[in-house]
C-alpha positions in Angstrom: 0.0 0.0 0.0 1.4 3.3 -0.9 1.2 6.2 1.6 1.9 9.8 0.5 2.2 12.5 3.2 2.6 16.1 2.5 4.2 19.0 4.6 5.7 22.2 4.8 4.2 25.9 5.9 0.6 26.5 5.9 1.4 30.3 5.6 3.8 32.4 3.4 4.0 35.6 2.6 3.0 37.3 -0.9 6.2 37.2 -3.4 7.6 34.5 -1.5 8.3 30.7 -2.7 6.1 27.9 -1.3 8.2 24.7 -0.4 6.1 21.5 -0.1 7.6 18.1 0.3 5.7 14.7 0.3 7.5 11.3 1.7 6.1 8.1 0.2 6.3 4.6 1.9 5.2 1.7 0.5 6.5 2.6 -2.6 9.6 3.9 -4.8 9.7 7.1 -6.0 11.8 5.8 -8.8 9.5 3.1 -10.5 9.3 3.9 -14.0 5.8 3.1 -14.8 4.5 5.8 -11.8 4.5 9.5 -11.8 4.0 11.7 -8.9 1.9 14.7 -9.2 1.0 17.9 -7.1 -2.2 18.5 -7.4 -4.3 22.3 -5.5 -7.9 23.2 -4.7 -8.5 26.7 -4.5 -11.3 27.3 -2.1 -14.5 27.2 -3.8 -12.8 25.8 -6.9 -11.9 22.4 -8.7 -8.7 20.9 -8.5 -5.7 22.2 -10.7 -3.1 20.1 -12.2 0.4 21.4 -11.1 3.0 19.4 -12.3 4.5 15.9 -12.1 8.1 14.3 -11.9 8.8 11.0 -13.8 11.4 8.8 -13.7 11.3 7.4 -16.9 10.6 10.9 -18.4 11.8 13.6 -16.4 9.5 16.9 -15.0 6.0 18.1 -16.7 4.8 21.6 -15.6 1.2 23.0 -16.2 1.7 25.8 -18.8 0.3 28.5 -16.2 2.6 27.7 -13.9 5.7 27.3 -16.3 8.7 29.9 -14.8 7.1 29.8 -11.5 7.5 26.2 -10.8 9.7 23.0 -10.1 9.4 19.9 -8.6 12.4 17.9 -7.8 13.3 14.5 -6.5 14.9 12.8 -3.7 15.5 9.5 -4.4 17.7 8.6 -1.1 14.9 10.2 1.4 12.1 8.5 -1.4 10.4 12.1 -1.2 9.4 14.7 -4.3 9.4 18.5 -3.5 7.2 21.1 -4.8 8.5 24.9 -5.2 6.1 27.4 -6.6 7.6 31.3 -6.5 6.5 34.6 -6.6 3.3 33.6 -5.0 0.1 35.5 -4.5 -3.0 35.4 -2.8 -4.6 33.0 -5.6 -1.9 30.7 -4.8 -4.1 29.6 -1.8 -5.7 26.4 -1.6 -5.4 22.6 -0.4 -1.9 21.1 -2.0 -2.4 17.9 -2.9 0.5 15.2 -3.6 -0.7 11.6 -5.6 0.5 9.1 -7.7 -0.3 7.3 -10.5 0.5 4.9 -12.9 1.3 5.5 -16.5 0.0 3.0 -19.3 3.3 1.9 -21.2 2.7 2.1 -25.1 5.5 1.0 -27.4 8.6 1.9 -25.9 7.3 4.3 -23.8 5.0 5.9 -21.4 1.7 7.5 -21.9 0.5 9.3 -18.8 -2.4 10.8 -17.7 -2.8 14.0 -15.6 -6.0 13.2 -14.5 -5.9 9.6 -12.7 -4.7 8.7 -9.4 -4.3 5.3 -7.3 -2.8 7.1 -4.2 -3.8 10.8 -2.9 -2.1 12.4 0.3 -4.3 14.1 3.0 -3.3 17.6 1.7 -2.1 20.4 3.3 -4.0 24.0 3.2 -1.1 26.9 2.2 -3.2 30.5 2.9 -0.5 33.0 0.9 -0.9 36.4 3.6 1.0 39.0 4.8 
């Protein structure tokens, strides 16, 4: 059973970057058919694809985030890191980390932003001064 726990500061100031890690058990970070995904819910809106690292494929990025965002791995600690900067107030919302498993086509990997086996509990960020 995979387990994905997120954490970092529920506040942070305007123009300043948001750090969120999430640790997985039960799983590797590094299995080549998964990808890992952060996932938000602004309040009183639907959830928003961030961004996702792969192993077999390296990082995708929403395109409205692109420039503002990275996510980055840690294979050793089997934990993925989220860093969004320049944030504002709309930045708010329930941060989500999940995984899922990509459908392997040919010789590679087809994935799909929008299907997850394994969520996290989330963690609310409020961007304030």
């Amino acid at each position: 059973q995979v387990q994905l726990q997120e954490s970092g500061p529920g506040l942070v100031k305007p123009s300043q970057t948001l750090s969120l890690t999430c640790t997985v058990s039960g799983g590797s970070i590094t299995t080549k058919y998964a990808y890992w995904s952060w996932i938000r819910q602004p309040p009183g809106k639907g959830p928003e694809w961030m961004g996702a690292i792969t192993w077999a494929d390296g990082t995708y990025y929403s395109p409205s985030l692109v420039g503002r965002i990275s996510i980055s791995g840690d294979t050793p600690k089997n934990q993925f890191t989220l860093r969004l900067n320049s944030v504002t107030p709309e930045d708010t919302a329930v941060y989500y980390c999940a995984r899922g498993e990509a459908t392997r086509v040919g010789g590679g990997y087809v994935y799909s932003w929008s299907s997850y086996d394994y969520w996290g509990q989330g963690t609310q960020v409020t961007v304030s001064s």
